[in-house]
N, C-alpha and C positions, 0 to 999 in steps of 0.2 A: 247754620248760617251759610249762607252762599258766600263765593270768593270773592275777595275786593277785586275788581278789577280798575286798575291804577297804571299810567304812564310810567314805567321805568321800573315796576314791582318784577320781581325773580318769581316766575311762577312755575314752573315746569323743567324738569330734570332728565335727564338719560344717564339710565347707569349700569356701564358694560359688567357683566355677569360671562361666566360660563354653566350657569347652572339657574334657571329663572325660579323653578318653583325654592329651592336654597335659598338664595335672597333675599326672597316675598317672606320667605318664615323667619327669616334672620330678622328685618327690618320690623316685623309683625312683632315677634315675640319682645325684639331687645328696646324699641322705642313706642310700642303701640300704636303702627300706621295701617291704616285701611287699608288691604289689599282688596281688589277689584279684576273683573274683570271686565273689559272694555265691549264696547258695541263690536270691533275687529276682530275681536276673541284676544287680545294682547292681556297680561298680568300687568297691571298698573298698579300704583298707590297716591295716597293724599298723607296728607302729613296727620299729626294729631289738630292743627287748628283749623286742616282744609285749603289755606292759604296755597300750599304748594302740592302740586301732585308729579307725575312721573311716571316710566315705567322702566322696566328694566331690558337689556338689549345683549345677544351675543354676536362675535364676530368683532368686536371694538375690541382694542385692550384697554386695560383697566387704569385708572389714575395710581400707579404705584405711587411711587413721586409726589409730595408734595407740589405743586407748582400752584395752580387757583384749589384752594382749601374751603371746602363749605363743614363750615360746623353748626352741630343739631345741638340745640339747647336742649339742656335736660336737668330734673328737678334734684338730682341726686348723682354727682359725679363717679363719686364711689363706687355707689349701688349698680350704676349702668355699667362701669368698667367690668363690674361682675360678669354683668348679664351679658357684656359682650364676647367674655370669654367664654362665657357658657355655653352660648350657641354657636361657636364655632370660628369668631373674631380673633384679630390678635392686637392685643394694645403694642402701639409701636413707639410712645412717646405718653411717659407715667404723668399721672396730676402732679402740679409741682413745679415743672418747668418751666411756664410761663408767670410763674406766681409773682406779683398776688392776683392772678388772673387765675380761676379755679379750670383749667384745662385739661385734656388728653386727648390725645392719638389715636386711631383703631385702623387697620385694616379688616373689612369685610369679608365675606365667603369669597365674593366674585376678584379681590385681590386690589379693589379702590382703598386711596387711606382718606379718611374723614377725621375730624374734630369733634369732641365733645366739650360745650360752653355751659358751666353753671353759673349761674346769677349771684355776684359776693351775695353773703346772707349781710 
């Protein structure tokens, strides 16, 4: 299915890395996003719904810092925290804290901290 394209939808992302192929395998393995490679030769991704895509970039620093937080929905909070640490992530903030909002923290390979949002069951 092709992207909604909508007035005021978040579509497109840049996300400072110091390591692009790292990232691409990070984002691939721990949430299942498309990596790609672009008509420019750039490493890109799409999300799992397509809605949003992105690529990754060096030379930027990285979102340490909470300040604008984008969190990635995903079907199993738990499981992902796993996954994030497996590939190389660090949880920075445990499921729990926002509760009863089913949340967590990670910092990335590249040193961004993102959110993780499960769906109350």
């Amino acid at each position: 299915m092709p992207p909604v394209f909508a007035n005021g939808k978040i579509c497109y992302m840049e996300m400072p890395t110091t390591d692009i192929a790292r990232s691409a395998d990070f984002y691939r393995k721990v949430f299942g996003w498309n990596v790609r490679t672009r008509g420019d030769g750039a490493t890109s991704f799409d999300d799992t719904t397509g809605q949003v895509s992105g690529t990754w970039i060096v030379g930027r620093a990285p979102s340490g810092k909470p300040g604008l937080l984008i969190y990635i929905m995903v079907d199993d909070a738990a499981a992902t925290v796993e996954k994030v640490v497996a590939n190389g992530g660090e949880i920075v903030q445990p499921i729990g804290v926002d509760a009863p909002e089913v949340t967590a923290r990670f910092r990335d390979p590249g040193g961004n901290v993102l959110g993780l949002y499960q769906q109350p069951k």
